[in-house]
C-alpha atoms as an extended CHARMM CRD file, in Angstrom:
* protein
*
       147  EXT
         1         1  UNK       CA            166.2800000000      122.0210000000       99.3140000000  PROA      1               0.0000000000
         2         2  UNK       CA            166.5670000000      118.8690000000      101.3580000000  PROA      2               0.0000000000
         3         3  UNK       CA            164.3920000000      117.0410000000       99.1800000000  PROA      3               0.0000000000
         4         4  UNK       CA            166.8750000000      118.2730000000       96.5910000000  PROA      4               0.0000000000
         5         5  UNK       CA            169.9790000000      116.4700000000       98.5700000000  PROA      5               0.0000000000
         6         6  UNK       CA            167.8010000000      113.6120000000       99.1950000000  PROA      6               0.0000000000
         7         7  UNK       CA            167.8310000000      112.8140000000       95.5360000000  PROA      7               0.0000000000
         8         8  UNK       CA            171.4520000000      113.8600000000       94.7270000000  PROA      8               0.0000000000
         9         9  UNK       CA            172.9310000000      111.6380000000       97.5920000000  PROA      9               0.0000000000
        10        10  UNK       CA            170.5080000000      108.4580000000       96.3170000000  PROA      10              0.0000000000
        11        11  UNK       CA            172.1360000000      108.9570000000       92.6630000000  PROA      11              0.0000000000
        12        12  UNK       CA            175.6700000000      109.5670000000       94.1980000000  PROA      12              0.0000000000
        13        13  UNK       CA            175.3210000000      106.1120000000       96.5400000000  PROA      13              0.0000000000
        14        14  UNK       CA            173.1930000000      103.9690000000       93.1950000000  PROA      14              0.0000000000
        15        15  UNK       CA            175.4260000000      105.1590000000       90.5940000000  PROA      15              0.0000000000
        16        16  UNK       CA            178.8720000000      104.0380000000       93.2410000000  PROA      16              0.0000000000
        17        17  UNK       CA            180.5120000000      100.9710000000       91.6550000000  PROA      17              0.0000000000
        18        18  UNK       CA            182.5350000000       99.9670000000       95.2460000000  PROA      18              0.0000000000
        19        19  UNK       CA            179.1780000000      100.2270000000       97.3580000000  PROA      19              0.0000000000
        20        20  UNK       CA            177.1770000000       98.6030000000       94.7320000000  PROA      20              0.0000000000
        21        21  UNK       CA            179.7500000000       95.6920000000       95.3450000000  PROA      21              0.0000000000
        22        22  UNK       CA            179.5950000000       95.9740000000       98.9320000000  PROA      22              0.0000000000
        23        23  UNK       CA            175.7820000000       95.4150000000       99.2020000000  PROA      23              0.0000000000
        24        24  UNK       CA            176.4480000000       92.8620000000       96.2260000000  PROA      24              0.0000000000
        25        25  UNK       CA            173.9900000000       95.1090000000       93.6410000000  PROA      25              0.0000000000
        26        26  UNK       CA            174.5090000000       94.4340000000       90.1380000000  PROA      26              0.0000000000
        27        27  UNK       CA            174.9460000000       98.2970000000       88.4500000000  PROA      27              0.0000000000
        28        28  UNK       CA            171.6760000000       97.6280000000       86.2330000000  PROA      28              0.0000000000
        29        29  UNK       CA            169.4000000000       96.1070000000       88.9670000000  PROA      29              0.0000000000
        30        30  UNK       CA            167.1420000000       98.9440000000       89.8640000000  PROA      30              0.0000000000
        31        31  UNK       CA            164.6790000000       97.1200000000       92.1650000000  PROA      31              0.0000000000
        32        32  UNK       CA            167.5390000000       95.6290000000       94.2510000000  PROA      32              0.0000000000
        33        33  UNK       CA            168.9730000000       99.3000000000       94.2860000000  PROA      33              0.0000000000
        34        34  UNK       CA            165.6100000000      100.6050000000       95.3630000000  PROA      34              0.0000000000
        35        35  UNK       CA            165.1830000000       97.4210000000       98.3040000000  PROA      35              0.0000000000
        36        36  UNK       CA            168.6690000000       97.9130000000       99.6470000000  PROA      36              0.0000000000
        37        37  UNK       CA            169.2560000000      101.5190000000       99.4530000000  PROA      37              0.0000000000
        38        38  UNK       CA            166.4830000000      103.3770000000      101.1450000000  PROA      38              0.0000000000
        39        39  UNK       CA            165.8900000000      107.0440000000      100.9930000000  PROA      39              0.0000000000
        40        40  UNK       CA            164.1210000000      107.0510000000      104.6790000000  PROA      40              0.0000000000
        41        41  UNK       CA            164.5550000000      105.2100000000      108.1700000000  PROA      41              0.0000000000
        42        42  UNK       CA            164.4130000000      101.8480000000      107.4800000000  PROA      42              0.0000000000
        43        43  UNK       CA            160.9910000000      100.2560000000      108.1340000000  PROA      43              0.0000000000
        44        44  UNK       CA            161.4150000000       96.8590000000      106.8680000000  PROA      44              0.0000000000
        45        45  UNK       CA            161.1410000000       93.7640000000      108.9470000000  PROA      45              0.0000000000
        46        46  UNK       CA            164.4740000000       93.3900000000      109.7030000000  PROA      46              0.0000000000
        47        47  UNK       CA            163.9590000000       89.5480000000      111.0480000000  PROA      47              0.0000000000
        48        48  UNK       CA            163.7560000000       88.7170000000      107.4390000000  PROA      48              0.0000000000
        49        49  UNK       CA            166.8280000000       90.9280000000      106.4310000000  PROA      49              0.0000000000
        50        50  UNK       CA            168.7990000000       88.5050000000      103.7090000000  PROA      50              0.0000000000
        51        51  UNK       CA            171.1150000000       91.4990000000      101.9840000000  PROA      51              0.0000000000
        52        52  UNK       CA            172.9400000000       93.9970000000      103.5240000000  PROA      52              0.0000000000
        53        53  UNK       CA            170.8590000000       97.5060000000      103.2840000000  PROA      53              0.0000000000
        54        54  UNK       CA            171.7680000000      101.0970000000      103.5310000000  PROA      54              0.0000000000
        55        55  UNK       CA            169.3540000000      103.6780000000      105.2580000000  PROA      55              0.0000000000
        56        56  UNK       CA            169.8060000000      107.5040000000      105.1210000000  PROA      56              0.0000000000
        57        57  UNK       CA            167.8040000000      110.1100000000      106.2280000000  PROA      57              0.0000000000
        58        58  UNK       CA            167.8910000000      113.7700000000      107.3050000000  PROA      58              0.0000000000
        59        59  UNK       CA            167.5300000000      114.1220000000      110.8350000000  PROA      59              0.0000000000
        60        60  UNK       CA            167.6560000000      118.1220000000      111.4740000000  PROA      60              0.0000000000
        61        61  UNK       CA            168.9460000000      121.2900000000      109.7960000000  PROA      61              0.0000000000
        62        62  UNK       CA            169.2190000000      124.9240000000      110.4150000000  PROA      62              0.0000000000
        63        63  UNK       CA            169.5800000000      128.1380000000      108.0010000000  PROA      63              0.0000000000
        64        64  UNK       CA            172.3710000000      130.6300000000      108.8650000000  PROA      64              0.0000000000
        65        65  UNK       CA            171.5400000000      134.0000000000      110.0170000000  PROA      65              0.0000000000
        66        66  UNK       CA            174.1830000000      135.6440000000      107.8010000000  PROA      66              0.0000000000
        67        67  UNK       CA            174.4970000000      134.3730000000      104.8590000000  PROA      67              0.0000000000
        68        68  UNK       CA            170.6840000000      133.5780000000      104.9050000000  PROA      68              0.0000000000
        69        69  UNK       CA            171.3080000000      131.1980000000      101.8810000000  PROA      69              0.0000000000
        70        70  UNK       CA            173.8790000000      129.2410000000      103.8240000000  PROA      70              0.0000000000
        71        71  UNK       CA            171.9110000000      125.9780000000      105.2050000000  PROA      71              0.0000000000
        72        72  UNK       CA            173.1750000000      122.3390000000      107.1620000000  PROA      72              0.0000000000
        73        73  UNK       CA            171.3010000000      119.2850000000      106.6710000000  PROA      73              0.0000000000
        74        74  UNK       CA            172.3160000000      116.4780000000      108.6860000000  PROA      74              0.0000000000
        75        75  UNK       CA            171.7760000000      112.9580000000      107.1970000000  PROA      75              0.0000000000
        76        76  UNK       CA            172.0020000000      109.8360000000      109.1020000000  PROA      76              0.0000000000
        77        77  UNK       CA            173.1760000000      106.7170000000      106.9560000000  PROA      77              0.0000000000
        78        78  UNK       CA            172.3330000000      103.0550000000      108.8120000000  PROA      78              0.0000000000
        79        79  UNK       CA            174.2900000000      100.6850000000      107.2550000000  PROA      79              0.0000000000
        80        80  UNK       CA            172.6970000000       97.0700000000      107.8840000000  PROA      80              0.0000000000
        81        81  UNK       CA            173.4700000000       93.7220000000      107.7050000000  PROA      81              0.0000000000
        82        82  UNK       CA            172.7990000000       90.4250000000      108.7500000000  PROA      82              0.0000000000
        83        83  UNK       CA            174.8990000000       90.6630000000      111.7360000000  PROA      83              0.0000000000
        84        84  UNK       CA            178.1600000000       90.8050000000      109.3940000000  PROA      84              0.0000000000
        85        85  UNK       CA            180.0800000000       93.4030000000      111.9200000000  PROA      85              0.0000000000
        86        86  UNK       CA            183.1190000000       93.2150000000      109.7160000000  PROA      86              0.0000000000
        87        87  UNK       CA            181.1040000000       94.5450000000      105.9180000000  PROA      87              0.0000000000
        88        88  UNK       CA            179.3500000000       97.0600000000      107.8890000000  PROA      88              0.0000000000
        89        89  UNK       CA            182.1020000000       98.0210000000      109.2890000000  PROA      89              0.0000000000
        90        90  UNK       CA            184.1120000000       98.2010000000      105.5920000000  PROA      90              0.0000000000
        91        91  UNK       CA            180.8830000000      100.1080000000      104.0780000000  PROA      91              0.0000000000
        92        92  UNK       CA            180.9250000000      102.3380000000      107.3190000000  PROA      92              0.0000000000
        93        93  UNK       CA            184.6280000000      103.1790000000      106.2200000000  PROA      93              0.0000000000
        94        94  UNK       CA            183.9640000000      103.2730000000      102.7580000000  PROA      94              0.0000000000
        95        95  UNK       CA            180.9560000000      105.9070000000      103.3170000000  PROA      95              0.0000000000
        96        96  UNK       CA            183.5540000000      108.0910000000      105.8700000000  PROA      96              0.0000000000
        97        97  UNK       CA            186.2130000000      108.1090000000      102.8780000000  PROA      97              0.0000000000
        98        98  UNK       CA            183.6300000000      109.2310000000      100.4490000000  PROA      98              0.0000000000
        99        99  UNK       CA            181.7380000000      112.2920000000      102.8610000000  PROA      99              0.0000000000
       100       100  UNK       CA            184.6850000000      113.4710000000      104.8700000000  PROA      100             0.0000000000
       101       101  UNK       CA            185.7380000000      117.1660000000      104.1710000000  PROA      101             0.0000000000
       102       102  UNK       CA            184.6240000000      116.3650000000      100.4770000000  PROA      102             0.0000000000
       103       103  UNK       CA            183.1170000000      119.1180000000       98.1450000000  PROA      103             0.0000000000
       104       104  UNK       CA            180.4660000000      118.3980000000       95.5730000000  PROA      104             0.0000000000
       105       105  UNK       CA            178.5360000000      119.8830000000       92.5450000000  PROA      105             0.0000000000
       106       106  UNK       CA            174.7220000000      119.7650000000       91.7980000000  PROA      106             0.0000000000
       107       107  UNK       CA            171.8110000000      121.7750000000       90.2550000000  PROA      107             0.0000000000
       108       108  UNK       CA            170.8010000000      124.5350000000       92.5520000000  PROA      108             0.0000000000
       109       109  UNK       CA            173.1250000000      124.6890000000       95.0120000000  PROA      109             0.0000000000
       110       110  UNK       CA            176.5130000000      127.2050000000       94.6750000000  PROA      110             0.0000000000
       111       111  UNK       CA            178.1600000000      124.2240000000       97.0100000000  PROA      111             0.0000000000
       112       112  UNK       CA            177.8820000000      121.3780000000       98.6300000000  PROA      112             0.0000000000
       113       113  UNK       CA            180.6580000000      120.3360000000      101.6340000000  PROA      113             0.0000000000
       114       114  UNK       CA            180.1730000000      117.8100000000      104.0810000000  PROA      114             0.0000000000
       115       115  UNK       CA            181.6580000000      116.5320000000      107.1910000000  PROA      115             0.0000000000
       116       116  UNK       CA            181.2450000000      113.3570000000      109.3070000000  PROA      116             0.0000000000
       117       117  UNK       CA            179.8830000000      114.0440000000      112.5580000000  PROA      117             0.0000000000
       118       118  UNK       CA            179.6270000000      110.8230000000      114.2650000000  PROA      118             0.0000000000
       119       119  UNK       CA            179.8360000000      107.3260000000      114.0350000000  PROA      119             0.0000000000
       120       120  UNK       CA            178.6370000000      104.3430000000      116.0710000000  PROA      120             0.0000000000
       121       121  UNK       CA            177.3580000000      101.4860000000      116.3730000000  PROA      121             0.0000000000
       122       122  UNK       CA            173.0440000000      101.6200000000      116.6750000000  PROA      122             0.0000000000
       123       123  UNK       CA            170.7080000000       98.7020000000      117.9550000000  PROA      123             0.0000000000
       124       124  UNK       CA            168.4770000000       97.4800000000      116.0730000000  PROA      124             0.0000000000
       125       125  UNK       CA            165.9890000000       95.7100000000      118.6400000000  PROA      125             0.0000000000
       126       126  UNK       CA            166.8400000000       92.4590000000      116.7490000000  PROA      126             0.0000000000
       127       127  UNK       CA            169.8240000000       90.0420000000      117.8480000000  PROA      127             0.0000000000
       128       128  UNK       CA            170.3430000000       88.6500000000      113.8790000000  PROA      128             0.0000000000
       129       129  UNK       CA            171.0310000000       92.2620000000      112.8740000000  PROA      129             0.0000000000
       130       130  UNK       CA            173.8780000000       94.8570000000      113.3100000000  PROA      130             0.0000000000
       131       131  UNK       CA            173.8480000000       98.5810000000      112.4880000000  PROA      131             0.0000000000
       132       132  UNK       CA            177.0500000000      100.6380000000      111.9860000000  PROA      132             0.0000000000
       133       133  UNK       CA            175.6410000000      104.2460000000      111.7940000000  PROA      133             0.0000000000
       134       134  UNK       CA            177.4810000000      107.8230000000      110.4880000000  PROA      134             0.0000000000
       135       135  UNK       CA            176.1130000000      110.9330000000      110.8670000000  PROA      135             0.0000000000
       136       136  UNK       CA            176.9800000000      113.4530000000      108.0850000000  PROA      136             0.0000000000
       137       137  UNK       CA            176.9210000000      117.2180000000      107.7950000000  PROA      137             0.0000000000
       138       138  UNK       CA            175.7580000000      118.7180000000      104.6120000000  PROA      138             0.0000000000
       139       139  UNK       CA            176.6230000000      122.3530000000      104.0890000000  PROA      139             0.0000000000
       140       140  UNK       CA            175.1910000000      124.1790000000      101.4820000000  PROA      140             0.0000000000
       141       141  UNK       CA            174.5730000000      127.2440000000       99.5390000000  PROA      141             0.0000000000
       142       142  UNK       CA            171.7970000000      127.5230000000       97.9360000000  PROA      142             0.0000000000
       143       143  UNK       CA            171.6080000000      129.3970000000       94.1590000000  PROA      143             0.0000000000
       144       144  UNK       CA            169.0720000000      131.7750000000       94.6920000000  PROA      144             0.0000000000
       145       145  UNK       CA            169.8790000000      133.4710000000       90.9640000000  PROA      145             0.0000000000
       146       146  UNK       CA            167.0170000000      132.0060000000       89.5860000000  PROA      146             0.0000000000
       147       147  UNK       CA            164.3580000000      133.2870000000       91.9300000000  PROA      147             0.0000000000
């Protein structure tokens, strides 16, 4: 199912008019959507970083014991930029406003509720780059009707 909220989250973040402005993304550019908003850690060369990107991954989970179909995915988002503290910082907020004690819909899952865990700032080995970093809780139950 993770793979499932992998995909869901990357059409939730490309199909976001605000972010799309913050990481200055025209709505029909797919490739810059695909170069800027990365479904896995980020393992570009940052030293060449010349647009800010956003990197989210899961980084651990766990399946209730009662219900068994209730599940929490954690996904860290990196948001990156050329050492521009102050837009990571309004993306940072911008991604808080959006996951905090929300609710959302999507195929196979009965629901979908997250909280934000965490936030921080996260070095990134490279002095010409700054990471602003969230770490959000996905709960979910998963629509097991079909099996």
């Amino acid at each position: 199912m993770v793979v499932d909220l992998y995909n869901e989250l990357y059409k939730l973040l490309t199909n976001d008019d605000q972010l799309l402005a913050f990481l200055s993304i025209p709505q029909d550019d797919e490739v810059s959507k695909t170069q800027q908003i990365i479904k896995r850690r980020t393992t570009n060369d940052l030293s060449s970083l010349s647009k800010p990107l956003l990197s989210f991954y899961a980084t651990s989970g766990k399946r209730h014991a009662a219900p068994s179909s209730l599940h929490d995915s954690f996904f860290r988002f990196d948001v990156i930029t050329l050492d521009d503290v102050e837009l990571a910082h309004k993306i940072g907020s911008y991604l808080y406003q959006k996951f905090e004690g929300c609710s959302f819909t999507t195929n196979g899952l009965e629901s979908l509720d997250s909280v934000v865990h965490s936030q921080q700032e996260t070095d990134t080995n490279l002095a010409s780059a700054y990471c602003f970093t969230l770490v959000v809780r996905f709960r979910y139950v998963i629509d097991n009707s079909t099996c």
